[in-house]
Each structure stands twice: as structure tokens, then as C-alpha cells.
C-alpha positions as CSV (number, residue, x, y, z in Angstrom):
1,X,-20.3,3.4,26.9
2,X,-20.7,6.1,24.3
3,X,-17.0,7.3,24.9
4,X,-16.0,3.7,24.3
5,X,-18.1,3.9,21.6
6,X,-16.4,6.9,20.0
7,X,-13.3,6.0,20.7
8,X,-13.9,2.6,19.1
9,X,-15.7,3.4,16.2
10,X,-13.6,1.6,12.9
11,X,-16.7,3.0,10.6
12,X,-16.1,6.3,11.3
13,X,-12.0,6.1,11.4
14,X,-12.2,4.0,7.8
15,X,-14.5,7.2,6.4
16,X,-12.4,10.1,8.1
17,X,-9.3,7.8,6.3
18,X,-10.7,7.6,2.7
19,X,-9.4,11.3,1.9
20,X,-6.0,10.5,3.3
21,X,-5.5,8.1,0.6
22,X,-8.2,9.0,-1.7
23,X,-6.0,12.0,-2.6
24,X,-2.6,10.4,-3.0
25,X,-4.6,7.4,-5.3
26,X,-6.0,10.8,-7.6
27,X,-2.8,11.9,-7.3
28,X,-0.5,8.9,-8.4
29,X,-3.4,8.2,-11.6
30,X,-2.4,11.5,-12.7
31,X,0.5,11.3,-12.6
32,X,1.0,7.6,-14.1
33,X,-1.1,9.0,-16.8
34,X,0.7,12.1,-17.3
35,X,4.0,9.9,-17.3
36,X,2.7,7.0,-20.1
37,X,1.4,10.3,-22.5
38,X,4.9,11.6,-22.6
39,X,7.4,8.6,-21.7
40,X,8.1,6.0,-23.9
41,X,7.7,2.4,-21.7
42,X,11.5,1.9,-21.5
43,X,11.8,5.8,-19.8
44,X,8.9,4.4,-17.8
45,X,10.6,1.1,-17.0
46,X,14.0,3.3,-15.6
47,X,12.0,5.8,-13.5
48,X,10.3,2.9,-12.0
49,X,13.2,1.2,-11.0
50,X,14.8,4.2,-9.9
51,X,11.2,4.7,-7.6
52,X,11.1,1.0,-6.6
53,X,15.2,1.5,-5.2
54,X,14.3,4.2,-3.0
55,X,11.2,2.6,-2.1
56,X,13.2,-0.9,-0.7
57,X,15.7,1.6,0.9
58,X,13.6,3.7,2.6
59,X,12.2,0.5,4.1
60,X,15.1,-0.4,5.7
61,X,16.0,2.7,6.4
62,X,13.0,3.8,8.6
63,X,10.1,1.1,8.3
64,X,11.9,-0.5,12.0
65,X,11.3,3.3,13.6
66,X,7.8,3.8,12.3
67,X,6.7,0.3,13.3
68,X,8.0,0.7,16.5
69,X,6.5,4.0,17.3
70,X,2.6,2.5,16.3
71,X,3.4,-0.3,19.1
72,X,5.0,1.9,21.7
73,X,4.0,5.3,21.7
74,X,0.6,4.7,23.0
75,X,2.2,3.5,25.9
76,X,3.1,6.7,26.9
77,X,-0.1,8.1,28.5
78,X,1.9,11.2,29.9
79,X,2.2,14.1,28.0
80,X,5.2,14.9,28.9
81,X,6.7,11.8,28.3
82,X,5.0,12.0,24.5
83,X,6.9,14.6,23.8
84,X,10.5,13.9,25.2
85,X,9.3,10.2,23.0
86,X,8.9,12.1,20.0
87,X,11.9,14.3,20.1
88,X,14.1,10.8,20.6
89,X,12.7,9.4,17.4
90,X,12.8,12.1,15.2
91,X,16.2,12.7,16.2
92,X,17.0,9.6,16.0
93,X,15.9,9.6,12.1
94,X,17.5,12.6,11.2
95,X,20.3,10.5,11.9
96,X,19.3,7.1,10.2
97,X,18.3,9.5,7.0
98,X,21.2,11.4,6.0
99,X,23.7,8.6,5.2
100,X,20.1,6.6,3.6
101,X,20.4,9.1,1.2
102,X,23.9,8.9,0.2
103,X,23.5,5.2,-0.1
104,X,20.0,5.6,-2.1
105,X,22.1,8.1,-4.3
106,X,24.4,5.4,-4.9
107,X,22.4,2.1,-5.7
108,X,19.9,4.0,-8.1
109,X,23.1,5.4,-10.1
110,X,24.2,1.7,-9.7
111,X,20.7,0.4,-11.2
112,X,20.0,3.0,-14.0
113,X,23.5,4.6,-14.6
114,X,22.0,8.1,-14.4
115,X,23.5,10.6,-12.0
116,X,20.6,12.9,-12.2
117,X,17.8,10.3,-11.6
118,X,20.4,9.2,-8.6
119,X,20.3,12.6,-7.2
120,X,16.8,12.9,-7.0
121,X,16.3,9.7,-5.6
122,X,18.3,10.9,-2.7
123,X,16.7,13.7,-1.7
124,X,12.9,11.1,-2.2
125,X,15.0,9.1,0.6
126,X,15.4,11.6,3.0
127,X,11.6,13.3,2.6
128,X,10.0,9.8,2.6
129,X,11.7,8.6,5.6
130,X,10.8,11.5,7.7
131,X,7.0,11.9,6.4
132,X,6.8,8.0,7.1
133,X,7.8,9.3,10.8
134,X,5.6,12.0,11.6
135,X,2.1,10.1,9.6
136,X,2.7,7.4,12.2
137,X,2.6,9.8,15.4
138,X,-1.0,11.3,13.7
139,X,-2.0,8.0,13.0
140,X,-1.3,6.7,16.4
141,X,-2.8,9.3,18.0
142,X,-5.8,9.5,15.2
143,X,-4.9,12.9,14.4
144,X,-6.6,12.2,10.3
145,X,-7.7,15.5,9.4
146,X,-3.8,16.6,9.9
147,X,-2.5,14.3,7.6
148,X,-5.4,15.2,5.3
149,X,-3.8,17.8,5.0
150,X,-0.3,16.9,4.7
151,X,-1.2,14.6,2.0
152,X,-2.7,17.5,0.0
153,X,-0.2,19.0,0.1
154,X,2.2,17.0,-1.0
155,X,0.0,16.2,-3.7
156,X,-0.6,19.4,-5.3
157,X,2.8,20.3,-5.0
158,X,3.8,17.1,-7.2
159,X,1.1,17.5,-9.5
160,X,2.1,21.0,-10.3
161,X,5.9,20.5,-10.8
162,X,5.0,17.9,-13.2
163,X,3.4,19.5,-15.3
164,X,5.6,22.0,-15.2
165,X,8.7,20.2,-15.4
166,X,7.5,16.8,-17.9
167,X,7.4,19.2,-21.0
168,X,10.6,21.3,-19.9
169,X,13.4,18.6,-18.8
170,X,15.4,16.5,-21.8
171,X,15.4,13.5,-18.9
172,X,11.5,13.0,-18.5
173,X,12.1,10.4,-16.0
174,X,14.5,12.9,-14.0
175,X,11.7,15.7,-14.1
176,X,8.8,12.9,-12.6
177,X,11.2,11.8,-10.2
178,X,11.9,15.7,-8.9
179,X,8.1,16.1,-8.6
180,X,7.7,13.4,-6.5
181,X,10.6,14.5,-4.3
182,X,9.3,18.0,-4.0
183,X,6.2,16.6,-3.1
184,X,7.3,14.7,-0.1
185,X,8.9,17.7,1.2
186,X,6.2,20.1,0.5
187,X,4.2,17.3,2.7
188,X,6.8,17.3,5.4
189,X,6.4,21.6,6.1
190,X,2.8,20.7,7.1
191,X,3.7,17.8,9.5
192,X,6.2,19.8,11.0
193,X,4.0,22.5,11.8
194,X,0.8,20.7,12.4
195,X,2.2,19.1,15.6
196,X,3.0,21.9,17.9
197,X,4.6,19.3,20.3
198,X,7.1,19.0,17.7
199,X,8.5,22.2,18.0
200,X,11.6,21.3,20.5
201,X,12.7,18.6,18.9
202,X,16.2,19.2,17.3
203,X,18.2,20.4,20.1
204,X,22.0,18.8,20.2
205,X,21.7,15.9,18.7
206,X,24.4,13.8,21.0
207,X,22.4,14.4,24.1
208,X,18.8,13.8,23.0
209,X,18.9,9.6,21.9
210,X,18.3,7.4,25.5
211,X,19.9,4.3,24.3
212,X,17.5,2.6,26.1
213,X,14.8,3.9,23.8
214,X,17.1,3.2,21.0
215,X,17.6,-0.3,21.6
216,X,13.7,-0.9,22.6
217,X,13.0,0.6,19.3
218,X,15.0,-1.3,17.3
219,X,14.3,-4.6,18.9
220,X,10.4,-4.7,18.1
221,X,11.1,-2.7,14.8
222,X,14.4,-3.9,13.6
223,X,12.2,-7.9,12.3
224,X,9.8,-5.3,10.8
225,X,12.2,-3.6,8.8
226,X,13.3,-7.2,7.5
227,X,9.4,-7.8,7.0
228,X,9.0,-4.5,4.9
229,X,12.0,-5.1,2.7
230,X,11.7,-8.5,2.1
231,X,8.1,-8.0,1.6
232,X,8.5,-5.2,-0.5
233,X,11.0,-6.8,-2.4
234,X,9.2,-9.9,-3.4
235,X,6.1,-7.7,-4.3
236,X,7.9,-5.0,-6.9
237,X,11.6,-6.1,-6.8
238,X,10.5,-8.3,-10.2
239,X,11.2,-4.6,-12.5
240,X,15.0,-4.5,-11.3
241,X,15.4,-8.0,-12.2
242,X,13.1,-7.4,-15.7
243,X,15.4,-4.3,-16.6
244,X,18.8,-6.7,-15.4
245,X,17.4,-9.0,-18.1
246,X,16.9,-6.4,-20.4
247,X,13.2,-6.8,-20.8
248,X,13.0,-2.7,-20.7
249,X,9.6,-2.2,-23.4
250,X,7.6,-4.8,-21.5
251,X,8.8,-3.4,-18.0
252,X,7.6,0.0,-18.6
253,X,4.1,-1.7,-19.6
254,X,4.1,-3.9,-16.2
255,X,5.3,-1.8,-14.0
256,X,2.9,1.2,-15.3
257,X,-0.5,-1.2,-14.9
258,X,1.2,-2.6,-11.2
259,X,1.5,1.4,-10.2
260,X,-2.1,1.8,-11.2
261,X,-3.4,-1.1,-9.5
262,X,-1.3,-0.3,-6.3
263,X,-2.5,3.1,-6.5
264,X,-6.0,1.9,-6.6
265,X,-6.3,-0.9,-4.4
266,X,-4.2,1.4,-1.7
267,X,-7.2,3.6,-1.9
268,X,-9.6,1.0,-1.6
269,X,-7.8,-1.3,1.6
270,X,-5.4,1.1,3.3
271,X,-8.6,3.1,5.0
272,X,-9.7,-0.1,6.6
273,X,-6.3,-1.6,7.9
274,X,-5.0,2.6,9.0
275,X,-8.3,2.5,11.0
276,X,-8.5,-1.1,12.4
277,X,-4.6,-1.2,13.4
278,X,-5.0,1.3,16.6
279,X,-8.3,-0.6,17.5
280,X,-6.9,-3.7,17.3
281,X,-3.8,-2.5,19.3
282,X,-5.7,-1.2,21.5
283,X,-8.2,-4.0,22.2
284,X,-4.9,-6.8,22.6
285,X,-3.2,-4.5,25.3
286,X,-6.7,-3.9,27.1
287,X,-6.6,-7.8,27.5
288,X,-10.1,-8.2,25.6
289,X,-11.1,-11.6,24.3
290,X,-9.8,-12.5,21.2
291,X,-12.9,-13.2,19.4
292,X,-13.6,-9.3,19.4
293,X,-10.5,-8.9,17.5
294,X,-11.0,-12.1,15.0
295,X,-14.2,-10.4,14.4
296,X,-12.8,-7.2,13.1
297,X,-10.1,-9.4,11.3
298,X,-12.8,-11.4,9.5
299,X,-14.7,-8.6,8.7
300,X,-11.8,-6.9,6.8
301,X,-11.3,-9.7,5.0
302,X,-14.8,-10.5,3.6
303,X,-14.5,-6.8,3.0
304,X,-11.8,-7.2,0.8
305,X,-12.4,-10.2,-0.6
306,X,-16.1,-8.3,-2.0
307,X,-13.5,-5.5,-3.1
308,X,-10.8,-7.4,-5.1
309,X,-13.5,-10.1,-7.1
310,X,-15.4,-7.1,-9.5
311,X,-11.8,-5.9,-9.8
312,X,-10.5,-9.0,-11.3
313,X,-13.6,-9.4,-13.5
314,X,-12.9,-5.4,-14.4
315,X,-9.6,-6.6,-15.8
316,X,-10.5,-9.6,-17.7
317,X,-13.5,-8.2,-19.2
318,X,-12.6,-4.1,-20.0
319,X,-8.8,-3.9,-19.2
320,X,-6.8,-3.4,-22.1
321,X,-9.6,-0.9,-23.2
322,X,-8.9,1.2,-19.7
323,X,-5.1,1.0,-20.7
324,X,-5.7,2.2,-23.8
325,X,-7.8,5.2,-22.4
326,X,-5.4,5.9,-19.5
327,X,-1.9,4.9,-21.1
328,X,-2.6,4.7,-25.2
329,X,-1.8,1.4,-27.1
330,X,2.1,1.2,-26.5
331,X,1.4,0.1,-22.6
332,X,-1.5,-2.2,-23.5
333,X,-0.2,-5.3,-21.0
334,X,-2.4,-8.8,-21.9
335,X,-5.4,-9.5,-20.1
336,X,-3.9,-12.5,-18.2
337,X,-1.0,-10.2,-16.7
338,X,-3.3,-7.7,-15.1
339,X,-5.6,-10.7,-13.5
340,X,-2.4,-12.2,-12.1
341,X,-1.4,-8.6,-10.7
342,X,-4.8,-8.2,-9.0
343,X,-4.9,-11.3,-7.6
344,X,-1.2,-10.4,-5.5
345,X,-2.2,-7.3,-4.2
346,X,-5.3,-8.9,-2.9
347,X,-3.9,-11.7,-1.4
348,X,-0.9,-9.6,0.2
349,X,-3.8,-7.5,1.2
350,X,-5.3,-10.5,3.2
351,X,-1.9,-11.4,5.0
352,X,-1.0,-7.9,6.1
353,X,-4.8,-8.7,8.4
354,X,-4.4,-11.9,8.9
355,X,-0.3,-11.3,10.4
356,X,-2.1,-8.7,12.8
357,X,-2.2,-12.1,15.6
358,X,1.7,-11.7,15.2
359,X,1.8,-8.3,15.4
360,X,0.0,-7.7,18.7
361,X,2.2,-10.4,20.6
362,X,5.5,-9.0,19.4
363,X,6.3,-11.8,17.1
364,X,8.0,-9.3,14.5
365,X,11.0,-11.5,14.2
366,X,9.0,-14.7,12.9
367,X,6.8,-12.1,10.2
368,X,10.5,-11.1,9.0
369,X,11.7,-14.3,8.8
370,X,8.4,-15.9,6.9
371,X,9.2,-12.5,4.6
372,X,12.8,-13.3,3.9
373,X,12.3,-16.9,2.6
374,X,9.5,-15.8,0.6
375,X,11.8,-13.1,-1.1
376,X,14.8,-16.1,-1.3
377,X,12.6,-17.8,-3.4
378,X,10.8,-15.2,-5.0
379,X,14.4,-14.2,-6.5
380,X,15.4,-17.6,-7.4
381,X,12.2,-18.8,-9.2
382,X,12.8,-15.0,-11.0
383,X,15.9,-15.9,-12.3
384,X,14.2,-19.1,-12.9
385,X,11.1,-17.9,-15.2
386,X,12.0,-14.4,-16.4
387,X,14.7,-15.2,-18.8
388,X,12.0,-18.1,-20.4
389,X,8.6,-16.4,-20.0
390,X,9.5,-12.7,-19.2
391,X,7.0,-10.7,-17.7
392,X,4.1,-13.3,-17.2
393,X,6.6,-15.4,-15.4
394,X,7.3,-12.8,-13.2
395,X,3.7,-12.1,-12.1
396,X,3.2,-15.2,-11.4
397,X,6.1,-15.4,-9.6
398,X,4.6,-12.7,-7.2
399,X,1.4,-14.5,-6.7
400,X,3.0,-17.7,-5.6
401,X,5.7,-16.0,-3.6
402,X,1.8,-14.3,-2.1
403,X,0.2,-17.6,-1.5
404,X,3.4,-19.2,0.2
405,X,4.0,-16.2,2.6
406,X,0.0,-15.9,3.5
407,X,0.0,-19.8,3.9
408,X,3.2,-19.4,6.6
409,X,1.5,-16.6,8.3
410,X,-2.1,-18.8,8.4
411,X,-0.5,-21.5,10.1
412,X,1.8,-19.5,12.1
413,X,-1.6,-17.5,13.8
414,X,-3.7,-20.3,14.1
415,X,-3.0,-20.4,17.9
416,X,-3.1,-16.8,18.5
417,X,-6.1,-14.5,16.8
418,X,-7.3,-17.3,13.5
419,X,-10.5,-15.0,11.9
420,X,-13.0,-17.8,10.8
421,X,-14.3,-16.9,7.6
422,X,-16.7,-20.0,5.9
423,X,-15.0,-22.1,2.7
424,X,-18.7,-21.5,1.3
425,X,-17.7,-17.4,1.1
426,X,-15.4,-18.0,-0.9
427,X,-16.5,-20.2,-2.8
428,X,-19.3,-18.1,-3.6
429,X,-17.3,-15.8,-5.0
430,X,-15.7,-18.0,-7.3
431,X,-18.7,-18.9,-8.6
432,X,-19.9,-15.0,-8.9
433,X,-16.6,-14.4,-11.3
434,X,-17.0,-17.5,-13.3
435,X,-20.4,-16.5,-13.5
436,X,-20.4,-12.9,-14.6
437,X,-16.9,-13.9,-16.6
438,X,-19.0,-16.3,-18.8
439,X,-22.3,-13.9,-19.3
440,X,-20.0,-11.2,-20.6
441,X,-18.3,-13.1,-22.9
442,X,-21.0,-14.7,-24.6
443,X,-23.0,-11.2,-24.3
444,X,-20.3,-9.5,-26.1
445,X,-20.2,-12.7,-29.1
446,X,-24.5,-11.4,-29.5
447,X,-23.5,-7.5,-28.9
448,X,-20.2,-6.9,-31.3
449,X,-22.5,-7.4,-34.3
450,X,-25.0,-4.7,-33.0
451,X,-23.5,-2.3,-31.2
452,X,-19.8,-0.1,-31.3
453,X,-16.9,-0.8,-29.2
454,X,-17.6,2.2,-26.5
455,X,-21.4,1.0,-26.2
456,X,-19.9,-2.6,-25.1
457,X,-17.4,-1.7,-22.8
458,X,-20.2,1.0,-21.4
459,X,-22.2,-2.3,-21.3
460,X,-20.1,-4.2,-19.6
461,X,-18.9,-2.1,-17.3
462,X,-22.3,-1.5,-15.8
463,X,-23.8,-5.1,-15.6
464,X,-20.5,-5.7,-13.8
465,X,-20.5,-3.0,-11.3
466,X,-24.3,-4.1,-10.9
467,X,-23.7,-7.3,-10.3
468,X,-20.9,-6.3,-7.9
469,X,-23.4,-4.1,-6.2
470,X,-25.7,-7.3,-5.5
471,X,-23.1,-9.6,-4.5
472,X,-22.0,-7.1,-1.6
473,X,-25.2,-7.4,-0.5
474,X,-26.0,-10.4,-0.5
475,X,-23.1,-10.9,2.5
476,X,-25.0,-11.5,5.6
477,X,-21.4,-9.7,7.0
478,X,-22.0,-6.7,5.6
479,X,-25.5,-6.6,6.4
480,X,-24.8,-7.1,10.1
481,X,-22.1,-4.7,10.1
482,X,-24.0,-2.2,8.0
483,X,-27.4,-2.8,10.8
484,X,-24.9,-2.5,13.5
485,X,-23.8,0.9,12.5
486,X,-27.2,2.6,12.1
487,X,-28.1,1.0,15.8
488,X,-24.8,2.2,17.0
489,X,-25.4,5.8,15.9
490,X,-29.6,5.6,17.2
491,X,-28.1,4.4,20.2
492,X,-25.8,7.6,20.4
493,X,-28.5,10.4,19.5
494,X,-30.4,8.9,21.9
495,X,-28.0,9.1,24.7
């Protein structure tokens, strides 16, 4: 029991997880701040688009191989049989990256007509698609301390060649894009030589690819990679359709404040789904009952939901003001854009839980094609709304294009693992944010005549985290998990 317990302990995995992308979220804030200080929003705008390319490329590129490896490779319980697995795959995307590359090279010249920025985004290609690759073996094998490490790497290296570079290079967006290269590289020396396994894994390439591995790998992964695109596509494919319309000032703003709530909200949710995922795995292929696993599911979700609610009150109370702090005046986005950003990333942070009851039976190729319609008609209502209502239209665009894909995937799971969360949660915390939303605002009417600008926003800011504080709480949820944990570690020190 206590080794089940340690093997099975999501508390501990979402703790040990918080550095891995606690320092890339530091990371990315810096640097989104270092970029708004000395980019204007339209060289903003054109290095996010150039980013965004690579980004959709690399997930067709290597999101099938990576998704493929979390399912399979703890199937492999001989060691032996690890290794000769690992030395396929990463073979295997050697291959895959080299020609992604060329082609990355040539659709970011296509998008922002500048060789340099194309160049770079080549070489961010290759380096992403092969630290994508060797994070999956660590996090499949909960190896977190190693990419701890990795990832702090990578992030001091980028860091430090953009400040040196930003003040240096005539193309600003060319020397951020360079940093963020070198970073993934920097990243990959560490993965490479963390795993000692790795070590035999480039002999000749034409005799180290089963293709029976190869076409097991791309038949679970190759609907994932669909999923990932389409997905990613529908979430941040709205800037290359902003800068196609030539809306360049106010896509540098948007794109800027989604960064910074990506970055954020990465920190905040990827702990919890990098430390469920194996569990859950785990717990569907050990033929548990599926109750266990709605549990976990539920939980993340009530989890998240507690997360995201402050967040949007955050942005509709104090946001321009943290813009102006973080980014200065020229990237100050309205209030109403930066609630309808939030509320996207939360709800595509529900679905990627609540599609875990298609992940565990395999059924990568109806997630992919859920993702695909949802991206048809996220770029058909785009070219719909932007050219009328520009950027606004755009974000909501994403949130509905959200709803309809987590509404697809609800109904789609409802026979296979459905978590059962109460209508009254939720409505409770609708009533929280009306709530807190309404104090604030009629606090700050009495305040404004009394106090400066810094005092109210200090004010705010802390009756809202307060209230935040008492609202988590309050969740009878939390409580149990929270009472379960401290019994669970008794339990332990007295075994």
C-alpha cells in the first residue's frame, strides 16, 4: 500500500511539476516585458506570428510522436526494450525534423516576408521538436527534477541572449526570435545528457526505424497531431489572420496580453494535468473502476475552475493598470478583450481533462476530428467578424470555437469517464464574480475621491485575492482533498 501510495501520489507529482513550468512562465513574463519596452506593437504583432508559425508546424511535425510515446512507452516494462524504443523514436524525429525546418523556414518568410525572422524560425523548429521528444520520455517515466533542469537551462540561456541581443540587432523581432531558438537548444544539451540510456541512439539511421513501430506510432499519434494543430490553430491562429487583414497595431497589443495569460495560466494548470496524465494512464490500463479516474477528473476541474474565476475578476477590475506596468500605455488592450481571453484558456483548459475519457480508449481520431471542425469554423466565423469588429471579434471567436469543441467532447465522453461536478459549483462561482465585480466597482465610485490611483489598485487587488482565498475554501472538494493528503502522509510516517 505505501508503494502504491507513492507511486500514486498526484499532490506530490503537481508540487515536484510547479518548477518545471514555474520557470519557463518567469521566463516568457520577462521576456514579453522585455519585448513590449523595446518593440513597437506592430514588431510585436510580426514576431508573434512568426512564433505562432513555428508553433502550428512543430505540431504537426512531432505532436503525433510525443503523444504516441506518453501512451506506449510504459508498455515497455523491459529495459532493454526501453532503450531500443527510444533509439526508434528519436531516430525517427531526426528524420521528421530536418525537412520541418525547411518547410517552417519557408511559411514564416511566406507570412512575414522577412528572411531573417524565417531563418530563425527554422532552427526554433528543429530544437522544439526534439525537446518536445525527450520531456515526454522524463515525463513518462516521472523523471521531473531532469527536466527541471532542462527547462533552466533553456531559460537562462534565452534570457541572457536577449538582453544581449534586443539592444544590439536593427531587426528586434529577429534578435527575440534567436533567443528563443538558442534557448531550446541550450535545453536540448541537458536532455541529451541527462538520459544516459540515450547515449546509443544515432547509429545508421536506415537500419534503426522497425516499421512496425513506425506505423503503431503513427496510428495512435497521427489523430493527435490533427488534434494539436487544429486545436492550436483555433486557439492563436486568429494573429495570422489579424496581420492578413492588416490589423498590425492592435495585434501586437492582443497577441502580447494572450502570451501573458498563456504564460500564466500554463503555470498555473500544466502542473496538474503533467502529473494527473501518467496516473490516469496508468489507473485505465490497470483496469481500475472508472469512478477513481472521474474523481481525479472532477477534482482538476473544480481546481481550475477556483483558479480561472479571481483571474477574470483580476482582469476586469486592475488589468489595463497591470498592462500598463508590464507593457506601458501603447499595449493597453480593453478590459472586455482580456476577460474574453481568460475565459478561452480556461475553458480549453477544462476540455484538455475532460477529453482524458477519449484519450485512455484510443479514440485519438474522434478528438482530431471534433478539433478540425472547430478550427473550420473558427476560420470562417474569422473571416466573418475580423474585417467588421477586428480584434474583439476575434476573441470571441476563440471562446465560441472553445465552447463548441468542449461541448463535442462532453457529449462525446458521457459513456466513457463523465466527472460529475454539481450545476450549484458553478453557479456559485458566478455568483462570487458578480459579487466581488459589483463591490469593487462601487468601492472604487466612494475610494477615487479619497485615495490615489496606486492605493486603489493596491486595494483592490487585495480584497480580491482575499476573497479568492475564502472562496477556495469554502469548496468542500478542496477541503477533502486537502484532509486526505495530511492522512495520506500520517498514514506514511506511521508505516
Amino acid at each position: 500500500m505505501q508503494s502504491d501510495n507513492k507511486k500514486m501520489n498526484l499532490s506530490r507529482d503537481v508540487l515536484a511539476y510547479i518548477p518545471v513550468k514555474l520557470i519557463p512562465a518567469i521566463t516568457g513574463l520577462l521576456s514579453i516585458v522585455i519585448l513590449t519596452r523595446n518593440l513597437a506593437p506592430e514588431e510585436y504583432g510580426r514576431y508573434s506570428v512568426a512564433i505562432t508559425t513555428a508553433l502550428l508546424l512543430v505540431q504537426l511535425a512531432g505532436s503525433w510522436l510525443s503523444n504516441s510515446v506518453l501512451y506506449l512507452y510504459p508498455d515497455y516494462l523491459d529495459e532493454k526494450a526501453k532503450s531500443e524504443f527510444r533509439r526508434q523514436t528519436i531516430n525517427l524525429q531526426l528524420l521528421v525534423s530536418i525537412p520541418a525546418s525547411g518547410i517552417a523556414y519557408a511559411a514564416i518568410y511566406i507570412v512575414t516576408h522577412t528572411q531573417q525572422l524565417a531563418l530563425v524560425g527554422g532552427v526554433l523548429v528543429f530544437g522544439q521538436l526534439m525537446q518536445g521528444l525527450l520531456m515526454t520520455f522524463l515525463q513518462s517515466s516521472r523523471k521531473i527534477y531532469t527536466q527541471a533542469i532542462s527547462v533552466g537551462l533553456q531559460s537562462t540561456f534565452q534570457i541572457g541572449t536577449l538582453c544581449v541581443l534586443i539592444f544590439a540587432a536593427n531587426g528586434k523581432e529577429t534578435a527575440a526570435a534567436i533567443a528563443v531558438a538558442v534557448g531550446f537548444l541550450a535545453g536540448n544539451m541537458i536532455l541529451f545528457i541527462a538520459n544516459r540510456n540515450l547515449q546509443d541512439r544515432i547509429p545508421g539511421v536506415s537500419k534503426v526505424i522497425s516499421r512496425e513501430l513506425f506505423l503503431k506510432l503513427l496510428g495512435y499519434g497521427l489523430p493527435m497531431c490533427l488534434w494539436f494543430f487544429a486545436t492550436q490553430f483555433y486557439m492563436v491562429g486568429d494573429r495570422i489572420l489579424l496581420q492578413f487583414f492588416g490589423i498590425d497595431e492592435q495585434l501586437g497589443q492582443y497577441a502580447s496580453f494572450r502570451d501573458l495569460a498563456t504564460g500564466c495560466a500554463g503555470f498555473l494548470t500544466m502542473p496538474l494535468l503533467m502529473a494527473s496524465h501518467p496516473i490516469i494512464m496508468a489507473k485505465w490500463k490497470s483496469r481500475c473502476e472508472p469512478q477513481e479516474i472521474e474523481k481525479i477528473i472532477s477534482n482538476n476541474i473544480v481546481i481550475l475552475s477556483l483558479i480561472f474565476t479571481p483571474l477574470i475578476a483580476l482582469a476586469d477590475i486592475v488589468g489595463s493598470y497591470f498592462i500598463i506596468a508590464l507593457f506601458g500605455r501603447r499595449y493597453v488592450l480593453p478590459e472586455n478583450i482580456m476577460i474574453l481571453v481568460i475565459i478561452s484558456i480556461y475553458i480549453g483548459s477544462i476540455a484538455i481533462h475532460l477529453q482524458k475519457g477519449l484519450e485512455v480508449t484510443g479514440k485519438t481520431a474522434v478528438m482530431a476530428k471534433i478539433s478540425l471542425m472547430t478550427a473550420i469554423f473558427s476560420v470562417i466565423a474569422d473571416f466573418i467578424v475580423i474585417p467588421r469588429f477586428e480584434v474583439i471579434g476575434s476573441a470571441a471567436v476563440v471562446v465560441v470555437s472553445s465552447i463548441l469543441y468542449l461541448s463535442i467532447v462532453f457529449i462525446s465522453v458521457r459513456n466513457t469517464l463523465l466527472p460529475r461536478i454539481p450545476v450549484k459549483f458553478f453557479l456559485k462561482l458566478i455568483i462570487w464574480l458578480l459579487a466581488v465585480d459589483l463591490t469593487m466597482r462601487f468601492s472604487n465610485i466612494i475610494l477615487i475621491t479619497h485615495f490615489d490611483e496606486k492605493s486603489i489598485i493596491i486595494f483592490n487587488v487585495s480584497c480580491i485575492m482575499l476573497a479568492a482565498v475564502a472562496l477556495f475554501i469554502s469548496d468542500e472538494r478542496i477541503r477533502h482533498i486537502v484532509l486526505s493528503e495530511k492522512y495520506s502522509k500520517k498514514s506514511r510516517n506511521i508505516i
